[in-house]
C-alpha positions as a Python dict, from the first residue, in 0.01 Angstrom:
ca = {
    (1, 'X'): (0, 0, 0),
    (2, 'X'): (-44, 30, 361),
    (3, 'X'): (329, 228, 383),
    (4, 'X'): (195, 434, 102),
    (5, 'X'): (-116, 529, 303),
    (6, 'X'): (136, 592, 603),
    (7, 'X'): (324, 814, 418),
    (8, 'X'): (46, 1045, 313),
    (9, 'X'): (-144, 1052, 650),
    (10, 'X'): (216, 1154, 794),
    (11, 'X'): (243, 1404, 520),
    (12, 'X'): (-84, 1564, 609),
    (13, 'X'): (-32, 1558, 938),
    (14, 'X'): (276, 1772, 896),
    (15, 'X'): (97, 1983, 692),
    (16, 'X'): (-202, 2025, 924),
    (17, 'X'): (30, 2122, 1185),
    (18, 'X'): (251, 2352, 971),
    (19, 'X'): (-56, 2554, 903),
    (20, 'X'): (-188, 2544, 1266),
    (21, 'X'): (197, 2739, 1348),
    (22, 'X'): (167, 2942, 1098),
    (23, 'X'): (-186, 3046, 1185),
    (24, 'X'): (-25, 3111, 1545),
    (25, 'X'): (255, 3334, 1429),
    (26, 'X'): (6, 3501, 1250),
    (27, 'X'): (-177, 3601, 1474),
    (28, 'X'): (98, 3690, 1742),
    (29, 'X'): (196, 3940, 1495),
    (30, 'X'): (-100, 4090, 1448),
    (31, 'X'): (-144, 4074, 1825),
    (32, 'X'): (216, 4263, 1840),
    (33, 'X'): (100, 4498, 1584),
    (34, 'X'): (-207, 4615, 1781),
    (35, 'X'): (-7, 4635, 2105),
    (36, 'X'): (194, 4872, 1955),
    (37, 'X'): (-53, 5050, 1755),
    (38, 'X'): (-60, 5384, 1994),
    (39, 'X'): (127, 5647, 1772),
    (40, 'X'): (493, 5848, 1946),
    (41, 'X'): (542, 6159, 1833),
    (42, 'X'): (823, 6386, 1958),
    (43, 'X'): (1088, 6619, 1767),
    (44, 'X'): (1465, 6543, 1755),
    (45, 'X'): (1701, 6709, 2044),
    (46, 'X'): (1911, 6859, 1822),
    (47, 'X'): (1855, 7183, 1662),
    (48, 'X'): (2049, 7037, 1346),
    (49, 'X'): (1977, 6838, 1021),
    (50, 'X'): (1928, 6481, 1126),
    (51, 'X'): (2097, 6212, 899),
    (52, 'X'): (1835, 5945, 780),
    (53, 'X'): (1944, 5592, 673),
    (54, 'X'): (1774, 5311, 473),
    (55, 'X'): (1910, 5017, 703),
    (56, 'X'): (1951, 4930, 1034),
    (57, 'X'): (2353, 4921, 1001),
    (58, 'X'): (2323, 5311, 955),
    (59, 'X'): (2538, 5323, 647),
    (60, 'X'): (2337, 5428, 344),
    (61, 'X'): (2189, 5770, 360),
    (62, 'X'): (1839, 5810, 243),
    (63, 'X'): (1722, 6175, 362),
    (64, 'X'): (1762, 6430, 613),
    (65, 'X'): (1483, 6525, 946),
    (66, 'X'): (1483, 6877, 1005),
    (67, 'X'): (1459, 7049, 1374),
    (68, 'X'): (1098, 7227, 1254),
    (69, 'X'): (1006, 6799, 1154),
    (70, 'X'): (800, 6581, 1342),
    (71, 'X'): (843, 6234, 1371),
    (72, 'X'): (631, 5917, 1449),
    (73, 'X'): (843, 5662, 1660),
    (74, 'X'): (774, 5340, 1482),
    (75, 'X'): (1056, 5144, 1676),
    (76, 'X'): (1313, 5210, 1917),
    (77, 'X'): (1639, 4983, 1963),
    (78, 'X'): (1952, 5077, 2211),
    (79, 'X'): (2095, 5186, 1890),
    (80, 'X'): (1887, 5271, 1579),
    (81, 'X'): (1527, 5379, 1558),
    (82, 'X'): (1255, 5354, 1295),
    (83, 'X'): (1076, 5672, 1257),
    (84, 'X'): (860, 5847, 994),
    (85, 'X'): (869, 6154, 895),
    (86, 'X'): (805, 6445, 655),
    (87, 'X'): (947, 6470, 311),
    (88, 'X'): (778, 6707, 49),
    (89, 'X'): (403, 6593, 57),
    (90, 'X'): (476, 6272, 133),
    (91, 'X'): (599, 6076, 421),
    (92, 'X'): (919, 5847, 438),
    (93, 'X'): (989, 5606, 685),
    (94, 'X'): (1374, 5536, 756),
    (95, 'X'): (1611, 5448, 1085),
    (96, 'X'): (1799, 5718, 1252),
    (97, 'X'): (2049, 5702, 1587),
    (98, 'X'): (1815, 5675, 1910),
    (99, 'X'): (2025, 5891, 2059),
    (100, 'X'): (1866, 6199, 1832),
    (101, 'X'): (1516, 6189, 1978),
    (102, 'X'): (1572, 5992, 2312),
    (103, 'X'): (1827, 6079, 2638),
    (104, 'X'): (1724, 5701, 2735),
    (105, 'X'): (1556, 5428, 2587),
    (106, 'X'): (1354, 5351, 2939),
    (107, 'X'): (1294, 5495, 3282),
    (108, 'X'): (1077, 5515, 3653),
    (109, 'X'): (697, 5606, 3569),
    (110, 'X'): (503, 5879, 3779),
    (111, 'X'): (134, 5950, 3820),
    (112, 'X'): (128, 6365, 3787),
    (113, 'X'): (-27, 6547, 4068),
    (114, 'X'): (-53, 6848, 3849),
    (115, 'X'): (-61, 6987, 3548),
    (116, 'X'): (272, 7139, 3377),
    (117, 'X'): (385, 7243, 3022),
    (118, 'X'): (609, 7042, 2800),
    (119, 'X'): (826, 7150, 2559),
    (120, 'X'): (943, 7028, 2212),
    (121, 'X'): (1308, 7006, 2323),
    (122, 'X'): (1519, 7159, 2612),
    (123, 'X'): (1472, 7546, 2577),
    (124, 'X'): (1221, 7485, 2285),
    (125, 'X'): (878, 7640, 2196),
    (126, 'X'): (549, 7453, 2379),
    (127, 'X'): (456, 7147, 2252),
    (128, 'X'): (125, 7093, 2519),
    (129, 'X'): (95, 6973, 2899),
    (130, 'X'): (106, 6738, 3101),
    (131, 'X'): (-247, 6710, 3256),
    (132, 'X'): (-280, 6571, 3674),
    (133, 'X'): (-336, 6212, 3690),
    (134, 'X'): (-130, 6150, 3353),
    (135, 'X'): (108, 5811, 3385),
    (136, 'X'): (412, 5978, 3274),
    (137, 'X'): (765, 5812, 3214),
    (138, 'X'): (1086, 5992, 3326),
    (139, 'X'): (1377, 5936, 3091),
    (140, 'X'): (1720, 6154, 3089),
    (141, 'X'): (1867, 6541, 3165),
    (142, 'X'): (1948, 6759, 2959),
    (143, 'X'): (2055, 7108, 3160),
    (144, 'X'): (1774, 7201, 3345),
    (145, 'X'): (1532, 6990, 3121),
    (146, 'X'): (1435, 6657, 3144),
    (147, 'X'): (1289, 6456, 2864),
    (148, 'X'): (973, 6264, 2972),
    (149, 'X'): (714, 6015, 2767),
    (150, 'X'): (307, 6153, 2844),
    (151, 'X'): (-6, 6007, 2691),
    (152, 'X'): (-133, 6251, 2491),
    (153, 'X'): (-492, 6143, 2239),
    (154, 'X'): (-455, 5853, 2021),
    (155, 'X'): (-86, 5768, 2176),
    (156, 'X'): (245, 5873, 2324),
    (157, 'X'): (472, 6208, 2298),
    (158, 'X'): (809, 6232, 2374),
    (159, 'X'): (841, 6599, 2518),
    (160, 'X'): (1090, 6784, 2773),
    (161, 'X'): (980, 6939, 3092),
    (162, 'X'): (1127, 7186, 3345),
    (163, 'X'): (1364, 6966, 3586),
    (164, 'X'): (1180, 7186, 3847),
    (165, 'X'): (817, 7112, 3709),
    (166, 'X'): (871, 6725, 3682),
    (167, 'X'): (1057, 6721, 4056),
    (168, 'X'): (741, 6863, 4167),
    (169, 'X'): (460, 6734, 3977),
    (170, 'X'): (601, 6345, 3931),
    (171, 'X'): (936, 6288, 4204),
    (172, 'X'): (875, 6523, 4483),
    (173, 'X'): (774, 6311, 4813),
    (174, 'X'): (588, 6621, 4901),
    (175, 'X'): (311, 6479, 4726),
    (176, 'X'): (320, 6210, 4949),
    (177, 'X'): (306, 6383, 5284),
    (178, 'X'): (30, 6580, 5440),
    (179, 'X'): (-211, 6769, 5220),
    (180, 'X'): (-127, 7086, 5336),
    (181, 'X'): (225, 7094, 5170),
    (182, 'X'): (79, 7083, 4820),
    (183, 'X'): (-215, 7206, 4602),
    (184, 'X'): (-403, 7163, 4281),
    (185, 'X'): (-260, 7341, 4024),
    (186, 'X'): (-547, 7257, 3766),
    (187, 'X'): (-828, 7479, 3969),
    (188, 'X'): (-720, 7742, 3685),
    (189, 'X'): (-610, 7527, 3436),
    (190, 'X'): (-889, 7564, 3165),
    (191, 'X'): (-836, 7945, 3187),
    (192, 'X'): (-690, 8179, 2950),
    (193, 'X'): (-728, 8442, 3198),
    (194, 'X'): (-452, 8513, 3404),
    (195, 'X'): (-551, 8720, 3662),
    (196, 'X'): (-841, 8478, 3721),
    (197, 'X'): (-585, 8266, 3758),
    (198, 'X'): (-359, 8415, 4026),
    (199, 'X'): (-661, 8480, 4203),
    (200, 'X'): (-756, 8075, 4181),
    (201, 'X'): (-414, 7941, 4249),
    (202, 'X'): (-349, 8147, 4571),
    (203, 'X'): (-695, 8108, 4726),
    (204, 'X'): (-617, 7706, 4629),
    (205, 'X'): (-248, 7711, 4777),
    (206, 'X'): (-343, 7898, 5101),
    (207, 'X'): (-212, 7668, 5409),
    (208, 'X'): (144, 7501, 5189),
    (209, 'X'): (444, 7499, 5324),
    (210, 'X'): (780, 7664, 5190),
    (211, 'X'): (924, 7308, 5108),
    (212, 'X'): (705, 7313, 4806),
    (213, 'X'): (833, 7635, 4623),
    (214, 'X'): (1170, 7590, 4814),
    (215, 'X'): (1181, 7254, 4609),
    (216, 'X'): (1020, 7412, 4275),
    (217, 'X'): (1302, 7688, 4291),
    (218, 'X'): (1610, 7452, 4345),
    (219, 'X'): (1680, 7605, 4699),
    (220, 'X'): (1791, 7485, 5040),
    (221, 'X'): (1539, 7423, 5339),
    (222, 'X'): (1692, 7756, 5492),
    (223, 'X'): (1630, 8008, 5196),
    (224, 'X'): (1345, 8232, 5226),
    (225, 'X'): (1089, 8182, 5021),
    (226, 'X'): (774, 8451, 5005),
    (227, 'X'): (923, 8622, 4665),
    (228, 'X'): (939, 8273, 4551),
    (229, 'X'): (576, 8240, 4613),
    (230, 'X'): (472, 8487, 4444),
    (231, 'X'): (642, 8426, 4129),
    (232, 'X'): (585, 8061, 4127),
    (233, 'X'): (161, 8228, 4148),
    (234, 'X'): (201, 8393, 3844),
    (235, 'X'): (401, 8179, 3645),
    (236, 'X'): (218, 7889, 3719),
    (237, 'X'): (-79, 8089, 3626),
    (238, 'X'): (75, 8168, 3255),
    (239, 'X'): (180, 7884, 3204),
    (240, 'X'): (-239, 7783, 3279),
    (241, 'X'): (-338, 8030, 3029),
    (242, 'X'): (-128, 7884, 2770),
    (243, 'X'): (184, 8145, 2755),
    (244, 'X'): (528, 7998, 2611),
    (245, 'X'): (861, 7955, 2818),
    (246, 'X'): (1000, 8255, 2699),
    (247, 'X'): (717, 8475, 2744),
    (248, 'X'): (674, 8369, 3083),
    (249, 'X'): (1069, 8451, 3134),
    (250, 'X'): (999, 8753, 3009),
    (251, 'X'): (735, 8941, 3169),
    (252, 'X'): (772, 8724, 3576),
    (253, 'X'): (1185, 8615, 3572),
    (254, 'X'): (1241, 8389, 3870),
    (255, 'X'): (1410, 8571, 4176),
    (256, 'X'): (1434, 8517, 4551),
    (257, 'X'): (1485, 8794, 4659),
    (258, 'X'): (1229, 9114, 4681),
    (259, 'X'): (1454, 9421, 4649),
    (260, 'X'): (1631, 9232, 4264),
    (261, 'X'): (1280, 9199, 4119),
    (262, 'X'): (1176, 9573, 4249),
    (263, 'X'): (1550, 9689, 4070),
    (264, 'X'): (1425, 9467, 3761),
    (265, 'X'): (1063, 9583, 3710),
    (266, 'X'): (1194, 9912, 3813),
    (267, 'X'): (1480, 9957, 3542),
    (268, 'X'): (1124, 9804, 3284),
    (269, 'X'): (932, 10155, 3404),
    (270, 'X'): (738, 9904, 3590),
    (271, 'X'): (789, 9973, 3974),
    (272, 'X'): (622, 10175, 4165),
    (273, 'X'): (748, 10318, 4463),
    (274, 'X'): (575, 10522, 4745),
    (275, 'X'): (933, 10521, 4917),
    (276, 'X'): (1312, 10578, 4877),
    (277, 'X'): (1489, 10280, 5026),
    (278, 'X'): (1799, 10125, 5007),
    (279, 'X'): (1904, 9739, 5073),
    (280, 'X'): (2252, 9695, 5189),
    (281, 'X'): (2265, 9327, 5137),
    (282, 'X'): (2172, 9374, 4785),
    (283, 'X'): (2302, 9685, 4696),
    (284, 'X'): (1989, 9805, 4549),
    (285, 'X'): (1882, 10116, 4570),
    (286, 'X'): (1528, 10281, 4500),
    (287, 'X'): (1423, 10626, 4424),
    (288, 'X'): (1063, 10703, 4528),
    (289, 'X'): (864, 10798, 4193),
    (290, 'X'): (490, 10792, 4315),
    (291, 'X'): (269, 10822, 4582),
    (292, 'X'): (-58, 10603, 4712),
    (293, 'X'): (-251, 10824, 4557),
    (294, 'X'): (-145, 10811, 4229),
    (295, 'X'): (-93, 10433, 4151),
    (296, 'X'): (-360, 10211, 4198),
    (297, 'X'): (-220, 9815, 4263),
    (298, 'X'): (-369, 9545, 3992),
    (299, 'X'): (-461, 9173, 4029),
    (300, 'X'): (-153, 9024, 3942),
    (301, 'X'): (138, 9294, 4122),
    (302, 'X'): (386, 9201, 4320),
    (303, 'X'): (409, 9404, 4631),
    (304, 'X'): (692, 9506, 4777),
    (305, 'X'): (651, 9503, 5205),
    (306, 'X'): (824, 9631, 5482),
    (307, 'X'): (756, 9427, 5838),
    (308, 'X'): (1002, 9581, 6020),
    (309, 'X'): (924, 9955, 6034),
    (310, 'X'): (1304, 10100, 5872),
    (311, 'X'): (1120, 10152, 5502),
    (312, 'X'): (1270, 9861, 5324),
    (313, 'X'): (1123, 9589, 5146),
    (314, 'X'): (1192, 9241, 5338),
    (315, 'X'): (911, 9052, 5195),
    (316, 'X'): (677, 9009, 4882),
    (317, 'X'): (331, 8983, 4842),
    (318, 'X'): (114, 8924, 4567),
    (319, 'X'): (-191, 9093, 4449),
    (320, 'X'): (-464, 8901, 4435),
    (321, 'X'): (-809, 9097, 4444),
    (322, 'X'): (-871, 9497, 4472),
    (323, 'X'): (-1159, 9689, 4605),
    (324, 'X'): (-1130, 10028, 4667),
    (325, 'X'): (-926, 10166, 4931),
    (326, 'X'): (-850, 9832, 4988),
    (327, 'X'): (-705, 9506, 4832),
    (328, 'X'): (-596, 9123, 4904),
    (329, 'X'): (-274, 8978, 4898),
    (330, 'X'): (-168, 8636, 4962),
    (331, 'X'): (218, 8572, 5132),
    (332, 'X'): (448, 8275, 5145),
    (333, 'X'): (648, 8234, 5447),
    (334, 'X'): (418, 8419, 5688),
    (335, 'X'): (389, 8325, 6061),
    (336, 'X'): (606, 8117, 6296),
    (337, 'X'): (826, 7826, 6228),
    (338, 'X'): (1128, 7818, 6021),
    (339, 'X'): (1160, 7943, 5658),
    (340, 'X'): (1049, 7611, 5550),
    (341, 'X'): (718, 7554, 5720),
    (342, 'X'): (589, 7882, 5765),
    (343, 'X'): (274, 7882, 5578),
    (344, 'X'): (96, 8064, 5296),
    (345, 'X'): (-154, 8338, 5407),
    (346, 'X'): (-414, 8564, 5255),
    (347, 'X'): (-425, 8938, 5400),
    (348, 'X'): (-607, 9237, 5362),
    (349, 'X'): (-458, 9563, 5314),
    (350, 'X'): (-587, 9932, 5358),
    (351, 'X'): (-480, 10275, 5178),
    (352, 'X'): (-321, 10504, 5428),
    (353, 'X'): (-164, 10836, 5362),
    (354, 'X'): (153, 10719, 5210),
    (355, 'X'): (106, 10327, 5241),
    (356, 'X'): (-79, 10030, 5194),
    (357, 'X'): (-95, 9861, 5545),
    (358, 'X'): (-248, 9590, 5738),
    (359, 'X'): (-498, 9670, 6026),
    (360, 'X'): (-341, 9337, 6237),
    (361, 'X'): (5, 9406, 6170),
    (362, 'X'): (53, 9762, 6194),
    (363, 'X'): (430, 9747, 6093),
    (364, 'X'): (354, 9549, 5795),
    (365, 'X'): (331, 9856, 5523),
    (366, 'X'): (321, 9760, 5121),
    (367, 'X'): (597, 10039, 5014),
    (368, 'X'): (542, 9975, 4647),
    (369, 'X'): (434, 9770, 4319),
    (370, 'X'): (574, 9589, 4045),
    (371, 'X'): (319, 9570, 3733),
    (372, 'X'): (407, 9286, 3533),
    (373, 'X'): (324, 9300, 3154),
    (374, 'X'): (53, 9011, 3150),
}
């Protein structure tokens, strides 16, 4: 009787501590669960049908992801991922390769120091931003994109970014160094007005250093960098006001030089010219087609300046505020130094008789205007 009762007290015993493991696993999976509740959106890389599969092994097709789909990132292995996604009006959940929505499984995280668009895959449409202070992980290249994880509400997205936005914003030790080499880029952020914009960014960059948009470019220490300047201004202020990638490509390309984007806005109707000039180390040549009378600069232009008195353009400006006979421009690479510390300054220019010119420069003369099509 007494090895009977044994028995049973044993038996309960087990059981009492079956159910106390159980109760435990439980609740680590529901604990593992809510980690993971935060939602991952993103779109595959491929422009292509995506093959979906109903197991893990990848070898029993279920469906198909299209490039125009997005998916929610349910779980994601070195090999195989479980996403959901849209089929008809419903949604289906199934595994697909990692390597069709993810260049890595893992990388370094960043805090942004600015704000910068994302994209749904390299050379895609816009897919939203990546906002200053945002924890954001870096994962692979692809061209000159790189795919990057961002909190966005209610979760994660997994997004590509300009290589040249996310060395600035997230890797670039510029961030890092005195505050003079860098600005805020979100002064203009919440405005769809570009103009307002340019005017914002340059009064907010005034004092950086060429490193910056040297850096931003994907240019050498040595390169010149004022026409850089002022197209990083207005891009960067598009891209603020909500414009896609291609638009932005579109109406302020990215050029180095001053005389190339006077020859580009000039073959658009767009350039105007108070001057015939001619640039031997670009070959670009420029018939006058106006006069300071009859063209009246806009927030927003880039000016084309000559600071060495032979009627050439060897530096850019950008047009920040007008008033009159006379307007503002700020300038990258202005003063002494090399072409990498010079700073950014803000200038005021007056209408002459066949120029625009600066009362404390006198050789400095603004020989003509691009418009861009904002």
């Amino acid at each position: 009787m007494k090895n009977s009762t044994k028995i049973r007290n044993k038996i309960f015993s087990i059981a009492v501590a079956f159910s106390m493991v159980v109760g435990i696993m439980a609740g680590l999976k529901l604990n593992s669960s809510t980690s993971g509740a935060a939602t991952r959106k993103c779109y595959t890389i491929n422009t292509y049908n995506t093959r979906v599969y109903s197991n893990t092994a990848l070898t029993r097709g279920y469906g198909w992801i299209y490039p125009t789909d997005q998916v929610t990132v349910i779980l994601v292995t070195g090999r195989y991922s479980k996403v959901s996604y849209p089929a008809g009006n419903r949604t289906k959940t199934g595994y697909i390769p990692t390597s069709a929505i993810l260049t890595a499984t893992g990388g370094t995280t960043y805090t942004s120091r600015g704000r910068f668009n994302t994209y749904k895959r390299d050379g895609g449409s816009y897919y939203g931003y990546v906002a200053n202070g945002d924890n954001v992980m870096v994962l692979g290249n692809r061209g000159n994109y790189t795919q990057i994880k961002y909190p966005v509400s209610g979760g994660y997205k997994y997004a590509f970014a300009l290589s040249s936005d996310v060395e600035i914003n997230l890797k670039s030790s510029q961030h890092e160094n005195s505050s003079n080499t860098t600005f805020d880029q979100t002064v203009s952020a919440a405005s769809g007005d570009v103009k307002q914009n340019i005017y914002n960014l340059a009064q907010n960059s005034v004092g950086t250093n060429g490193r910056f948009y040297q850096k931003w470019y994907g240019v050498n220490s040595a390169t010149p960098y004022c026409a850089i300047y002022a197209v990083y201004i207005a891009r960067t202020a598009m891209a603020n006001a909500g414009y896609s990638n291609e638009r932005i490509n579109s109406i302020v390309p990215k050029y180095a030089s001053t005389s190339l984007w006077a020859k580009y806005y000039n073959n658009l109707g767009r350039f105007y010219s108070f001057a015939s000039w001619y640039n031997s180390g670009t070959k670009v040549s420029m018939n006058k087609n106006t006069t300071v009378d009859s063209y009246t600069p806009n927030v927003g232009d880039l000016a084309a300046i000559d600071n060495s008195g032979d009627i050439t353009p060897d530096h850019t400006g950008i047009v920040i505020a007008v008033n009159g006979n006379s307007l503002t421009m700020a300038e990258g690479n202005t003063g002494y130094g090399t072409n990498a510390t010079r700073k950014v300054k803000i200038y005021t220019y007056y209408k002459s008789g066949s120029y625009w010119y600066r009362s404390d420069y006198s050789r400095a003369h603004a020989i003509g205007f691009a418009n861009p099509a904002y």
